[in-house]
C-alpha positions as a Markdown table, in Angstrom:
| # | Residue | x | y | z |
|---|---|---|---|---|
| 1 | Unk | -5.2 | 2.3 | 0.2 |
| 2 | Unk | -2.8 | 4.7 | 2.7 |
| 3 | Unk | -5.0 | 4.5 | 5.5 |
| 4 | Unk | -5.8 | 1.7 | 7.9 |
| 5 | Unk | -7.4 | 3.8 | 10.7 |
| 6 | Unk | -10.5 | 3.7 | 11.2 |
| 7 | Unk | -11.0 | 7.0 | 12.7 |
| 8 | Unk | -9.2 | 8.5 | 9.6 |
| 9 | Unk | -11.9 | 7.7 | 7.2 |
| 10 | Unk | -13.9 | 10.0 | 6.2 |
| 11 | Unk | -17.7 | 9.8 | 7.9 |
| 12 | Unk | -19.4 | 8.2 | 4.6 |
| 13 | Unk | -17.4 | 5.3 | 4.8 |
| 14 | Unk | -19.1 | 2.2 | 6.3 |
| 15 | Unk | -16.4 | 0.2 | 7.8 |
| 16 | Unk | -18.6 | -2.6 | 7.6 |
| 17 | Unk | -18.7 | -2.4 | 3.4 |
| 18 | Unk | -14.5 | -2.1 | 3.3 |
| 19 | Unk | -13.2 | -5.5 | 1.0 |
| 20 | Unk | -9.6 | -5.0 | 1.3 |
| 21 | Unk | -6.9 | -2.7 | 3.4 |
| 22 | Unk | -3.4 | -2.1 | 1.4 |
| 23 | Unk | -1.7 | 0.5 | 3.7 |
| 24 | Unk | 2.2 | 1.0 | 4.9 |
| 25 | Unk | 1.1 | 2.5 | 8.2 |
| 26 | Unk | 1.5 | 0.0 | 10.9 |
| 27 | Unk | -1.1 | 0.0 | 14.2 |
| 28 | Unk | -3.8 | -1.9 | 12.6 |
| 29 | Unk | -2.9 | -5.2 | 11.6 |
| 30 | Unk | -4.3 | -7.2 | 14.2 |
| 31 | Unk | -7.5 | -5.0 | 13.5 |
| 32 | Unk | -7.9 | -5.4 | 10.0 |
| 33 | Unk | -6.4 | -9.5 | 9.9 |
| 34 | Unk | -9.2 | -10.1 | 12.1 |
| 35 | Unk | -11.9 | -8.3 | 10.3 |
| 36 | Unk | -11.5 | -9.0 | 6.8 |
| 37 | Unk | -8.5 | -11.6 | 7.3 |
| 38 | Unk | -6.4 | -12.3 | 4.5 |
| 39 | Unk | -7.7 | -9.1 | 2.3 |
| 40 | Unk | -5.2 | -6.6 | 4.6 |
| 41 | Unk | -2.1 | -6.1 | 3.4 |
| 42 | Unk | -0.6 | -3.7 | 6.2 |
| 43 | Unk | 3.5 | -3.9 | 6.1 |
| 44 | Unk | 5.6 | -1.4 | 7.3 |
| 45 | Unk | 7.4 | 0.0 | 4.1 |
| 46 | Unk | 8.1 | 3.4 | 2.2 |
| 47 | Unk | 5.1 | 3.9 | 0.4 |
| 48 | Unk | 2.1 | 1.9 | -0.1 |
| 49 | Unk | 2.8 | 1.8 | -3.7 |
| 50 | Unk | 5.6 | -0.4 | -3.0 |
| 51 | Unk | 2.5 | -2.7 | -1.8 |
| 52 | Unk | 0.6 | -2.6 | -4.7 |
| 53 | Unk | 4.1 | -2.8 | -6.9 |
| 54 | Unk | 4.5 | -6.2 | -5.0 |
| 55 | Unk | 0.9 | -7.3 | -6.0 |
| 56 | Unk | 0.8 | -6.8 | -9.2 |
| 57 | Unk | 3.9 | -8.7 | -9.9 |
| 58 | Unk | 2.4 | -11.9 | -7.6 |
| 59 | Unk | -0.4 | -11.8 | -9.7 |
| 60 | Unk | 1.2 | -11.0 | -13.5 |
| 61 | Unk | 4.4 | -10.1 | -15.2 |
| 62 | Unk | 5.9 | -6.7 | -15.5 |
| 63 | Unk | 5.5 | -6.9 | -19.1 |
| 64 | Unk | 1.2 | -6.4 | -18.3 |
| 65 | Unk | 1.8 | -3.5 | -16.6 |
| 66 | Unk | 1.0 | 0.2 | -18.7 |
| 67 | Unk | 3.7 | 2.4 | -19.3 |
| 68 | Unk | 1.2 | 5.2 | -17.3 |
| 69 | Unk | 0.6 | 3.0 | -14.3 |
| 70 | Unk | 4.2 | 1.9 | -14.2 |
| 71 | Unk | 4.9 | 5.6 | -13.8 |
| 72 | Unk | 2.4 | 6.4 | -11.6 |
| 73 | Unk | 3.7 | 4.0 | -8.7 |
| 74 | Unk | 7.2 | 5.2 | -9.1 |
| 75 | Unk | 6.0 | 8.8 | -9.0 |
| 76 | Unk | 4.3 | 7.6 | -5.7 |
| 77 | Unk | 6.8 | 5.5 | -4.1 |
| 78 | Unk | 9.7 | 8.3 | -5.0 |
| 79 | Unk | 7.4 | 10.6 | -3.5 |
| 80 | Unk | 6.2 | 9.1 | -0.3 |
| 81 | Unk | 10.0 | 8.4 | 0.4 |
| 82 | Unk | 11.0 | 11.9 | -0.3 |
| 83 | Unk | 13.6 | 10.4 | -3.0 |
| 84 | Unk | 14.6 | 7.1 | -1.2 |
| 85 | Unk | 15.8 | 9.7 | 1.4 |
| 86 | Unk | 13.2 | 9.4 | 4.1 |
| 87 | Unk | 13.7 | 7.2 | 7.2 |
| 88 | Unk | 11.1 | 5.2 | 6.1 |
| 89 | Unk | 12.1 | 4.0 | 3.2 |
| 90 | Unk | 13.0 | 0.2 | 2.7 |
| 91 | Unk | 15.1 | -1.8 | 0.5 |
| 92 | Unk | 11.5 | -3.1 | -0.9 |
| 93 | Unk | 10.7 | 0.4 | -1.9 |
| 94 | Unk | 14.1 | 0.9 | -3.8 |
| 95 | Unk | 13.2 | -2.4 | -5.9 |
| 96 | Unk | 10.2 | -1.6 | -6.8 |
């Protein structure tokens, strides 16, 4: 998660043994879709929270999700977009 660059891993990793790529960093798309296919989620957005925001609600309601994690990705995605300030930040972020 955060990180689809290969050469920013640390030396342990075994790119070989990675299952899935959630990152808001473009570059690597093309990389990673052809590696592990549909298991990359790489979009150009605030914060890769916003990512796993999105997921969550594809996959269950709102209502599922803990009070703690619920404010752990908003800590995340306010903080990754320096309060909805940054350049980076995207309409997606500011919904989730």
């Amino acid at each position: 998660i955060d990180v689809s660059d290969p050469r920013q891993f640390p030396g342990n990793i075994n790119e070989d043994s990675i299952y899935e790529i959630i990152d808001h960093h473009p570059g690597y798309e093309v990389y990673w879709k052809n590696k592990i296919g549909k298991r990359s989620c790489i979009e150009s957005v605030g914060s890769a929270a916003t990512l796993i925001y999105e997921r969550w609600l594809s996959d269950f309601t709102i209502e599922q999700m803990s009070q703690t994690n619920n404010r752990l990705l908003a800590t995340a995605i306010i903080d990754n977009t320096l309060n909805f300030r940054s350049n980076i930040t995207d309409n997606r972020d500011r919904e989730a």
